[in-house]
Every structure is written in C-alpha cells, then in structure tokens.
C-alpha positions in Angstrom: 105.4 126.7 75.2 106.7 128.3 77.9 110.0 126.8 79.4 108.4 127.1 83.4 105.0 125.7 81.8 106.4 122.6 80.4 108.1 121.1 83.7 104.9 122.5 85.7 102.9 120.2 83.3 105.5 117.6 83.3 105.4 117.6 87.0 101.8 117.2 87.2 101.4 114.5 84.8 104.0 112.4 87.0 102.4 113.6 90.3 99.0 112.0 88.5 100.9 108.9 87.4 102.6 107.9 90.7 98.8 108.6 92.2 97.2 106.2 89.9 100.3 103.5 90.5 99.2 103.7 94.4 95.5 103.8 94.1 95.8 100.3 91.8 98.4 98.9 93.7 96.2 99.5 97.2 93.0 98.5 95.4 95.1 95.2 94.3 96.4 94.6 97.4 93.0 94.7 98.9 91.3 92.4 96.4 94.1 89.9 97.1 93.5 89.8 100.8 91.4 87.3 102.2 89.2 89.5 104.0 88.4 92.1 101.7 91.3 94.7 104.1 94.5 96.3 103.7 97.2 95.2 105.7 97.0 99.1 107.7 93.4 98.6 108.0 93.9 95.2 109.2 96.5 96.5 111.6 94.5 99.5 112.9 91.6 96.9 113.8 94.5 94.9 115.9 95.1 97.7 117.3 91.8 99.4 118.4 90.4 95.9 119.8 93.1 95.8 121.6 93.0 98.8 123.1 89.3 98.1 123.5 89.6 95.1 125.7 92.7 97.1 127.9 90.1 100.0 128.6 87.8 97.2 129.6 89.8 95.2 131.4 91.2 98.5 133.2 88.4 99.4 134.4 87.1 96.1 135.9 90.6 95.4 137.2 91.2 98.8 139.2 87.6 97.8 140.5 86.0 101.7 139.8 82.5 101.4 138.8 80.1 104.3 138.7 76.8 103.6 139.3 74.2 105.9 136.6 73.7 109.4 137.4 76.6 108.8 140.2 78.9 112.2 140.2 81.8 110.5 142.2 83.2 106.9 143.3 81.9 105.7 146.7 84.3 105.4 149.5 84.7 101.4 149.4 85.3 102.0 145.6 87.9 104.5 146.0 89.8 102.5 149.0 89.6 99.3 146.5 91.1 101.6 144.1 94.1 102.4 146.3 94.7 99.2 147.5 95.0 97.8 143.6 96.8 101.3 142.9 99.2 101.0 145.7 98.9 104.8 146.9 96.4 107.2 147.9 93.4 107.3 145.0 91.3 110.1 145.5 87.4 110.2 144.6 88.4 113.0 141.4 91.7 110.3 140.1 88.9 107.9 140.1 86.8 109.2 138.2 88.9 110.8 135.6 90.1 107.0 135.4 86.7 105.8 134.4 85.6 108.3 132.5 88.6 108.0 130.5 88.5 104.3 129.6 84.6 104.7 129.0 85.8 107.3 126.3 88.4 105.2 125.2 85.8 101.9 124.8 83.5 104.7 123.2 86.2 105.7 120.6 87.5 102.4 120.0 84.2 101.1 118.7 83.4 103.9 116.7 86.9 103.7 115.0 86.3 98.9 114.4 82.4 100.3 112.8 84.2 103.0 110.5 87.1 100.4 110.1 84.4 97.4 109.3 82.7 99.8 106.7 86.0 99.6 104.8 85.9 96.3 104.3 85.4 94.7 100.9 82.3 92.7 101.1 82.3 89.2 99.1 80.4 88.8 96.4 77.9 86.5 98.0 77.2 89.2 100.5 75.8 91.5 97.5 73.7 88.9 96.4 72.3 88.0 99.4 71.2 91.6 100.2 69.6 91.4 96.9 
C-alpha cells in the first residue's frame, strides 16, 4: 500500500474513532441527566427564556404597545416612551423597539419548541402515548 494511502486511512479511522467517543459520551451524558438534556441544551433553554421574559418585560416596561393593524405608536405612547427613555423617542424608534422584541419573543419560542423536541422523553411518556 501506498505510503500517502496508509496515513490517509489511518487518519480516517481515528477521525471515526474520536467521533464515535463523542457521540457515546454525549448520548451518556444525556441519559444520565435528569431531564432527558444536555448540559448546552439545558443552558440554551436558560438562556432563550431568559431572553424571552427581557423582550417581554421590555416592551411592557418602555410602555409601547401597538394596537393591530396600527402602522405607528400614538402620540401619548411615544411621550410615555421618552419619559421612561429619558430623551426624545420618536414614533419610527418606537416602533423598531417593538417590532424588535415581538421578533425576539417570536424567535425565542421557536428556539424552547425546537430545544423541547430534543429532549429525551421518559419511558413512561412512550407508554402512555401508546
């Protein structure tokens, strides 16, 4: 066998090894835990709630609320918003605020359904949906 084809084959087989290694240590490490996560995914979901309940509290705190189909922020909205803000909020800062933490609240519960989905399930779960 060629010299060059040898360590190419040796490289691969350790490249496959060391995957294998992770995959059972992460699939260990999840079967351990006590909620059926990894400590990232447990972390993320800190994370994204978090940030969930800031967008939320954000927007009720800053007092901007636009009412449906309602292309701007009302005049006693904005000057609520520059009294909390402390300086001159205009009617397009406003907006962009809301629409922002809307998205973010938006985002943030797509990422805790996609994040729940990863989630080992117990084995009583299974047989209950059974």
């Amino acid at each position: 066998m060629d010299p060059l084809t040898a360590l190419s084959v040796a490289a691969s087989v350790i490249q496959f090894i060391q995957f294998a290694s992770s995959l059972i240590s992460n699939t260990n490490e999840i079967y351990d835990s006590a909620n059926g996560a990894s400590a990232n995914t447990l972390h993320l979901e800190d994370v994204y709630s978090k940030l969930k309940s800031l967008s939320k509290t954000l927007s009720v705190h800053v007092g901007l609320q636009i009412p449906p189909g309602h292309a701007g922020i009302s005049g006693s909205s904005n000057k609520l918003a520059e009294q909390k803000l402390g300086e001159k909020a205009s009617p397009d800062q406003g907006l962009a605020l809301v629409q922002l933490s809307a998205d973010c609240k938006a985002d943030c519960n797509e990422l805790l359904k996609a994040l729940e989905k990863l989630k080992v399930r117990s084995e009583g779960s299974l047989g209950k949906r059974l």
